[in-house]
C-alpha positions as CSV (number, residue, x, y, z in Angstrom):
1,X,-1.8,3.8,-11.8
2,X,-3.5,0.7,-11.8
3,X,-2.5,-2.5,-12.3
4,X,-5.3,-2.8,-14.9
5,X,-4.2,0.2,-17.1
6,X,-0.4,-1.1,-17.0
7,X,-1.8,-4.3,-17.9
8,X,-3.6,-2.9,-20.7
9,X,-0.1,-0.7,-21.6
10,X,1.7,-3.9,-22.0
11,X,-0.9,-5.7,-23.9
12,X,-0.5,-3.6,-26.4
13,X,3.2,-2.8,-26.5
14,X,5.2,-3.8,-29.7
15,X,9.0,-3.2,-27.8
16,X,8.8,-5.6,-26.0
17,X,8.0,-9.5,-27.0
18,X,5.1,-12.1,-25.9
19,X,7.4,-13.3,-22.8
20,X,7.3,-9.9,-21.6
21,X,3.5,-8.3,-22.2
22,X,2.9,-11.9,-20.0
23,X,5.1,-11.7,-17.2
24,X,5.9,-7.9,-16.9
25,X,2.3,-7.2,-14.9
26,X,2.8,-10.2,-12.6
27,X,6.2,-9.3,-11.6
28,X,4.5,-5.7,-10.8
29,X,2.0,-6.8,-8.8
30,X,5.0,-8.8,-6.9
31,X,6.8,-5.4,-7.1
32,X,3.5,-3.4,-5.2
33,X,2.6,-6.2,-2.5
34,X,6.5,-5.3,-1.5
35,X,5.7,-2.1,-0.7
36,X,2.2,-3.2,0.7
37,X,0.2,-0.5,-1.6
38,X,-3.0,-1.1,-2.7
39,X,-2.5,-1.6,-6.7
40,X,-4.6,1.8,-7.4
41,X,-2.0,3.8,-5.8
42,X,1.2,5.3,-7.6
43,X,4.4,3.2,-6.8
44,X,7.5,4.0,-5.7
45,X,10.1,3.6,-8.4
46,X,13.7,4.3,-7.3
47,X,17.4,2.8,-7.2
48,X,16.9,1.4,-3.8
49,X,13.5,0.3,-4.0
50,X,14.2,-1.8,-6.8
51,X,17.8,-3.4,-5.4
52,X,15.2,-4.1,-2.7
53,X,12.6,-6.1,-4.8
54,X,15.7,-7.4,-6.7
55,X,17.3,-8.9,-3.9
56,X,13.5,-10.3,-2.6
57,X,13.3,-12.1,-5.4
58,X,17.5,-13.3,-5.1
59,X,16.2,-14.4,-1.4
60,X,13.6,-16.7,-2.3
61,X,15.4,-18.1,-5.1
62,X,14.6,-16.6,-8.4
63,X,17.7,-17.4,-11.2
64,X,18.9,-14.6,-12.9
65,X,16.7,-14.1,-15.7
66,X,14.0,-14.2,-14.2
67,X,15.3,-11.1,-11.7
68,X,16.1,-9.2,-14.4
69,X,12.6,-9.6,-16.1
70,X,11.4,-8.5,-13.0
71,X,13.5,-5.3,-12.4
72,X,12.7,-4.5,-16.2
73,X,8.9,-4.7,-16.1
74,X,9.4,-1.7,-13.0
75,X,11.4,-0.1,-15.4
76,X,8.9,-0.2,-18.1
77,X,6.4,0.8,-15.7
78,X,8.8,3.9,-14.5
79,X,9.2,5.3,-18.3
80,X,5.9,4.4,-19.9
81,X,3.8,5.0,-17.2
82,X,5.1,7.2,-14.7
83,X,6.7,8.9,-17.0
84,X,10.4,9.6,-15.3
């Protein structure tokens, strides 16, 4: 899935507000150069994988909010996109 398509996915989107369809395909891209994957492959979406980005983001000083933003917009890509 690219990053493109996703972006287009949440352009589009009408559960989820303005905030989100901006900052949901940032925070993925953030989410991918974790994992060092080229943003045309399919990304890993898991428990730990995401506790991992989570606790990037806790690292280098992200409040709250915007962690949870962050872990959502995987989420959104896990149930829209990949479908799981």
């Amino acid at each position: 899935m690219t990053l493109a398509k996703y972006e287009l996915v949440v352009a589009s989107a009408e559960d989820i507000g303005e905030s989100d369809r901006i900052w949901f395909p940032k925070w993925l891209r953030r989410y991918a150069m974790s994992f060092r994957k080229g943003l045309t492959d399919e990304l890993p979406v898991n428990r730990d994988a995401a506790l991992q980005f989570s606790r990037s983001l806790l690292k280098s000083g992200a409040p709250a909010w915007q962690r949870w933003q962050a872990v959502r917009a995987v989420e959104y890509y896990r149930d829209l996109i990949l479908q799981r």
